[in-house]
C-alpha positions, 0 to 999 in steps of 0.5 A: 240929269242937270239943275236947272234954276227957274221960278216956281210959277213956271211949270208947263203942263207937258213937264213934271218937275221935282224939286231939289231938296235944297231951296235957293233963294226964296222963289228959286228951287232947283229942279230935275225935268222929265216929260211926260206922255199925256197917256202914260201916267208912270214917270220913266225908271231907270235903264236898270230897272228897265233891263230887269222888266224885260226878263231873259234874251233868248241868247240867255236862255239858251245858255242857260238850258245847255248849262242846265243840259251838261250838269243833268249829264254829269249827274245822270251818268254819276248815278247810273255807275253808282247804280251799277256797282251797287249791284257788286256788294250784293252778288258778294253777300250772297255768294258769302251765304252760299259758300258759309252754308255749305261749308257748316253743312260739311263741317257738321258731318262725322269727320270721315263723311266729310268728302262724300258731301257733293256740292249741288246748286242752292236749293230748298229744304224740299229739295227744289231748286232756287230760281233767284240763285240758278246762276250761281256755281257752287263747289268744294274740295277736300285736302287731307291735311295734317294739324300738329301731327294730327290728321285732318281736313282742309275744305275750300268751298268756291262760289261762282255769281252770275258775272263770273266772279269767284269767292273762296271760303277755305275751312279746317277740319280736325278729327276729335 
């Protein structure tokens, strides 16, 4: 852009001229031309102005979906392990309530009945089997085991959940 110094009269009607907030002299102002098209009423922005009312190229754009692409990825396999194991704790609890029920049904028993009480499959109080819990494998042992010189029992009850995990619950049992 470059000051120009001309008299005030001498405006042509093709050219806007703004004037430099400094006055030199008394009918001498500097002035910065830009033309100005006869059907366009704007005066010209800037190059930046101008590159951001143009929006996105297309090469931006694409970079910009892979970018988005790759982080959707990361985030989709995040949760479908975080998904995944999920599903662990839960087998555990239920097989923990399953091994603590039979080993309270066996412990609430005389102390000699204790080894004729058969594991069976989680069932019902009518006697009818758990459709939810079908997949579980349910089994106990009974130890003769001495405490102090007394006798007694040691119980281990083993619960298998649908994936093949084992949980052990182990008991003692005195005779008093």
């Amino acid at each position: 852009m470059t000051h120009k110094l001309r008299r005030v009269n001498d405006a042509s009607p093709t050219q806007h001229q703004t004037v430099h907030p400094q006055y030199h002299g008394r009918r001498f102002a500097v002035y910065h031309r830009v033309a100005i098209h006869l059907s366009i009423s704007r005066l010209t922005a800037s190059p930046a102005v101008n590159r951001r009312q143009r929006g996105m190229t297309l090469v931006e754009l694409i970079i910009t979906i892979v970018i988005i692409g790759i982080a959707a990825a990361a985030l989709f396999s995040a949760m479908a392990s975080i998904t995944a194991r999920s599903v662990d704790p839960m087998l555990e609890a239920q097989s923990l309530h399953l091994a603590e029920s039979l080993m309270e049904e066996m412990q609430s028993v005389p102390f000699n009945a204790i080894a004729d009480i058969a594991p069976r499959e989680p069932q019902y109080r009518d006697g009818s089997g758990i459709e939810a819990l079908e997949n579980y494998r349910v089994g106990a042992v009974v130890w003769d085991y001495s405490i102090g010189g007394q006798p007694g029992k040691r119980i281990d009850v083993d619960v298998t959940d649908p994936t093949g995990r084992t949980l052990r619950l182990t008991g003692y049992r005195a005779d008093y």
